[in-house]
N, C-alpha and C positions, 0 to 999 in steps of 0.2 A: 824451434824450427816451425812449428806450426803456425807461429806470430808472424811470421815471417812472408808463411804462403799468404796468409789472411791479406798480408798490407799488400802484396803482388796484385790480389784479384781486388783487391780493393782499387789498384792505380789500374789495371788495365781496365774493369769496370766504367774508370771514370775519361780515362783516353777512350773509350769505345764509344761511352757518351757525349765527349768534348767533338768525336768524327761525328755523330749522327748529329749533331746541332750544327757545326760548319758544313754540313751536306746541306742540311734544311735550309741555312740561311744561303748559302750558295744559291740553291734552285731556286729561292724569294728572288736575289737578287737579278739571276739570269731573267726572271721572270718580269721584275720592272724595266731590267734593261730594252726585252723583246717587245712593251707595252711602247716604253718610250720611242722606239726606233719606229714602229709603226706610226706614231701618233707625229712625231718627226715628218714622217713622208708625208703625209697626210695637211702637215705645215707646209711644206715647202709645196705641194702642189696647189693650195689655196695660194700660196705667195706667187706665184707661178701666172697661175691663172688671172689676180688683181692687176700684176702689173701688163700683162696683155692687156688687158682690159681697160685699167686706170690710168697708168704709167705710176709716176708716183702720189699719185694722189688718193692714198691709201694708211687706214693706221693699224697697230699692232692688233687693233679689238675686231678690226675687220677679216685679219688672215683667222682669227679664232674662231669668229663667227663663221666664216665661209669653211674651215675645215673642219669642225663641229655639223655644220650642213652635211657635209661629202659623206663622215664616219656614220649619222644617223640614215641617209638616204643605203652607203652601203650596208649597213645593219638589216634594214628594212627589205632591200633588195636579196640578202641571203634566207632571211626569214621567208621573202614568199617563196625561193626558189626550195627550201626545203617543205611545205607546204605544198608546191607542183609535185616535187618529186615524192612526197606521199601518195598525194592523188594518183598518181602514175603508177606506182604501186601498185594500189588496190585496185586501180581501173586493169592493168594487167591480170591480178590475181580473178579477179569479176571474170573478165574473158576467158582465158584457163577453165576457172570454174563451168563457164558456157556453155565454151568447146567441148568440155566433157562430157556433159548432158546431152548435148546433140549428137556426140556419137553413140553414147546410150540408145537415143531414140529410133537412132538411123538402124544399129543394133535390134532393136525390136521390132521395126517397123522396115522391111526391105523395101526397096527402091523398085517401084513399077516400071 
């Protein structure tokens, strides 16, 4: 009997591990999927854009180029915006700070 239970936890051990590796590979592959689909959009608005712009006098290296442009400029574009919204931040936190001090001051010092 005990041979028995051993080879049970032994299989369910390894079904429990066969789930956590198909979870893992699962959310890899959602994960290229949600890259692709972005990178996707990102194609077809450089395509978009060329043929306004060219008509067809456009090659496959140029929608790459142009939406490789777009994904760096938006890259860059969230980079300063999280950088603002730092600043903004601290510049709030600074003022708060201020405001405190100066009613300290107003506190010690009454108003003529």
């Amino acid at each position: 009997m005990g041979k028995l239970l051993e080879v049970y936890e032994a299989m369910s051990t390894q079904v429990a591990q066969t789930e956590v590796e198909k979870t893992a590979a699962q959310q890899e592959a959602d994960e290229v999927t949600a890259r692709m689909e972005v990178l996707s959009k990102y194609a077809a608005v450089a395509d978009d854009l060329l043929a306004k712009e060219h008509g067809d006098k456009y090659t496959e290296e140029d929608v790459v180029k142009l939406a490789t442009d777009l994904i760096q400029k938006d890259a860059e574009t969230a980079e300063l915006t999280d950088v603002v919204d730092y600043y903004t931040d601290a510049g709030t936190i600074m003022a708060q700070a201020f405001k405190a001090e100066l009613a300290k001051v107003e506190e010690v010092t009454p108003a003529q």
